[in-house]
KOLVO-791933 format. One record per residue (C-alpha): x, y, z; residue in three letters. Coordinates in steps of 0.05 Angstrom, whole numbers. Last residue first. Layout:
// residues N
<mivo u="X" v="Y" w="Z" residuo="ALA"/>
...
// end
This chain:
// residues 106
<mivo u="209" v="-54" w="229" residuo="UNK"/>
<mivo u="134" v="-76" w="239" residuo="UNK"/>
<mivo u="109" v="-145" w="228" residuo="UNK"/>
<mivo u="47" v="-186" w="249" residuo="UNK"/>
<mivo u="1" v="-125" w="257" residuo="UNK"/>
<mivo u="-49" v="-108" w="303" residuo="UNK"/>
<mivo u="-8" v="-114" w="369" residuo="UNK"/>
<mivo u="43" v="-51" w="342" residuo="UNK"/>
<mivo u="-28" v="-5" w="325" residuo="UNK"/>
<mivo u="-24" v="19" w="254" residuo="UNK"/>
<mivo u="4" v="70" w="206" residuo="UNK"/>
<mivo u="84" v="56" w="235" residuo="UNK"/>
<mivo u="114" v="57" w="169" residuo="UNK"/>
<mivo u="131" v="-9" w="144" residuo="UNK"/>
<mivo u="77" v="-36" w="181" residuo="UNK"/>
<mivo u="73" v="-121" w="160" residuo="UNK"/>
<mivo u="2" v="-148" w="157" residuo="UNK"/>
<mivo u="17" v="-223" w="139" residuo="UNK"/>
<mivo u="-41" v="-265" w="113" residuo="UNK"/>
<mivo u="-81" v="-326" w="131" residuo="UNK"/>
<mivo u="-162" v="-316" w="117" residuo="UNK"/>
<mivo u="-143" v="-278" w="58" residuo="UNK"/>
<mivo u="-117" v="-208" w="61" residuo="UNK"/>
<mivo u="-161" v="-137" w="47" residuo="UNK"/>
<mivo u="-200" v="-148" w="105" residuo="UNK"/>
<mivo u="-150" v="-135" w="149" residuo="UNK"/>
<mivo u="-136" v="-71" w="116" residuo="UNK"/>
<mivo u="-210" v="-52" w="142" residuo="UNK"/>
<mivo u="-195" v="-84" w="202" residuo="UNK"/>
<mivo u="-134" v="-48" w="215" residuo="UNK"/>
<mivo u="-141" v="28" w="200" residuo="UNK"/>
<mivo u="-176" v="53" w="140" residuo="UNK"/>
<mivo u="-164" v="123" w="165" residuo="UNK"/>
<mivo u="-97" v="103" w="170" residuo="UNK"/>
<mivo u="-98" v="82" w="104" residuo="UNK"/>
<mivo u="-126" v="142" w="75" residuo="UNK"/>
<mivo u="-74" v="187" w="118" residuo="UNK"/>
<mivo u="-25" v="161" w="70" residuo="UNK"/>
<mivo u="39" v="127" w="113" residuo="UNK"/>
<mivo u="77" v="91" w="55" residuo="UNK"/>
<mivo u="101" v="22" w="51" residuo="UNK"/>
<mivo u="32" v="-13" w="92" residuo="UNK"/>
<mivo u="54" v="-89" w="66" residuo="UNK"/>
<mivo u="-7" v="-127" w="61" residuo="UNK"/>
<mivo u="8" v="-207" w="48" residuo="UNK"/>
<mivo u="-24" v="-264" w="17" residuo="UNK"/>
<mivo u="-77" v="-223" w="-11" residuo="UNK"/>
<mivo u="-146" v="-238" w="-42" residuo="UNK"/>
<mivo u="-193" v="-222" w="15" residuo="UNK"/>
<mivo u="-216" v="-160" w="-10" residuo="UNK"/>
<mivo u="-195" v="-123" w="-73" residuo="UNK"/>
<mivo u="-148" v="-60" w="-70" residuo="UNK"/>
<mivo u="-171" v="14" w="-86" residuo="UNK"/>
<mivo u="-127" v="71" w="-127" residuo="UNK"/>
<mivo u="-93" v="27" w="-168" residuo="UNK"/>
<mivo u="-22" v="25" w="-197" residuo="UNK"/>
<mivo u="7" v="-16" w="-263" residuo="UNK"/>
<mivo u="81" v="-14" w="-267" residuo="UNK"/>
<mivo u="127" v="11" w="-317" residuo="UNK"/>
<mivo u="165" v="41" w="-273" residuo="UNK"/>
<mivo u="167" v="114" w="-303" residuo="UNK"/>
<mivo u="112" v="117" w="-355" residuo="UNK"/>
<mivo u="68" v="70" w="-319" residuo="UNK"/>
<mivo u="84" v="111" w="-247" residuo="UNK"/>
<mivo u="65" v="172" w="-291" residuo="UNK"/>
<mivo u="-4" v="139" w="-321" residuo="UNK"/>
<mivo u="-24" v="107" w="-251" residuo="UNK"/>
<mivo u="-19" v="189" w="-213" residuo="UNK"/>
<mivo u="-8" v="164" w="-142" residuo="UNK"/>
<mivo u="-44" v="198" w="-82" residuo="UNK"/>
<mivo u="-91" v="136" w="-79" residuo="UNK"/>
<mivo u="-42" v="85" w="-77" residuo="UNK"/>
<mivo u="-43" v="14" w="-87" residuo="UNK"/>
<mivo u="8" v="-27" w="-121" residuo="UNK"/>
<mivo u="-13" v="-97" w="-136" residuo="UNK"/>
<mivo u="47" v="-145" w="-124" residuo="UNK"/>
<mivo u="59" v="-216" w="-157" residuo="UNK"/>
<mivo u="119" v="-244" w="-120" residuo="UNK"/>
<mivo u="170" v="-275" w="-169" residuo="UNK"/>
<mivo u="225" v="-277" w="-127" residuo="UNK"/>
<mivo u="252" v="-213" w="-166" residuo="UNK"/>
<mivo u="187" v="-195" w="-165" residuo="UNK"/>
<mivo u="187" v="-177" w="-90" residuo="UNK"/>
<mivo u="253" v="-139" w="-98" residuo="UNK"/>
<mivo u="222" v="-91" w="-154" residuo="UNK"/>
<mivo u="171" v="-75" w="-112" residuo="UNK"/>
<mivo u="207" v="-63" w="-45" residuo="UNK"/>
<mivo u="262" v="-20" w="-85" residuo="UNK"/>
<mivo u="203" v="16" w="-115" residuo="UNK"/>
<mivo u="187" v="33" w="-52" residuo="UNK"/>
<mivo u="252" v="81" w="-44" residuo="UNK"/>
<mivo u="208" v="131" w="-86" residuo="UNK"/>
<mivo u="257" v="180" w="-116" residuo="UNK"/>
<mivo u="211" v="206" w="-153" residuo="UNK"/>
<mivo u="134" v="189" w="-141" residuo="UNK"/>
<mivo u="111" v="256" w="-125" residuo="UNK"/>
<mivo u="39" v="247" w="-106" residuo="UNK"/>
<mivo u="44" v="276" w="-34" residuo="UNK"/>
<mivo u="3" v="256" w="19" residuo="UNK"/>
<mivo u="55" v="215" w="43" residuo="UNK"/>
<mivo u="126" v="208" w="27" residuo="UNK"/>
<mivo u="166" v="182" w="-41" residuo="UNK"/>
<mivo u="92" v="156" w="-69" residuo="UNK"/>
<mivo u="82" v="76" w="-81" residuo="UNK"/>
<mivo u="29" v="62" w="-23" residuo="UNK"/>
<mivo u="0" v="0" w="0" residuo="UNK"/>
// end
């Protein structure tokens, strides 16, 4: 969740999340990028990847909170929850969520 250099901010240059992205397919991960602040035709043109602005329920293996949007922490934890399957990993990247609500935080 999130592909933006900071929150609330659309810039996506210098984004270190790409790093996360790019990482995950390396081990051939499938990742969905979502982030409302980010514009999907610039992060096409400049990472070639495809971003949305609103992620399916129940369909991931793992939620990884990269960037700290005010959307998602209005979200909060069930409703991100909700996004994984029954058995997922909710790992904090950026400190969005309650430490006891999520299974990793750096």
């Amino acid at each position: 969740m999130g592909l933006t250099f900071k929150e609330n901010c659309p810039d996506i240059r210098n984004t270190k999340v790409i790093d996360i992205v790019d990482e995950l397919k390396a081990y051939e991960v499938d990742v969905d990028i979502i982030d409302p602040w980010c514009d999907p035709l610039e992060a096409a043109n400049e990472y070639g990847l495809v971003v949305s602005k609103a992620a399916e329920e129940g369909v991931y293996d793992a939620v990884l909170v990269a960037v700290a949007h005010d959307e998602f922490k209005e979200m909060g934890v069930k409703a991100i929850r909700k996004l994984g399957r029954p058995k997922h990993i909710l790992y904090d990247l950026k400190y969005v969520l309650p430490k006891d609500d999520v299974d990793i935080r750096l």
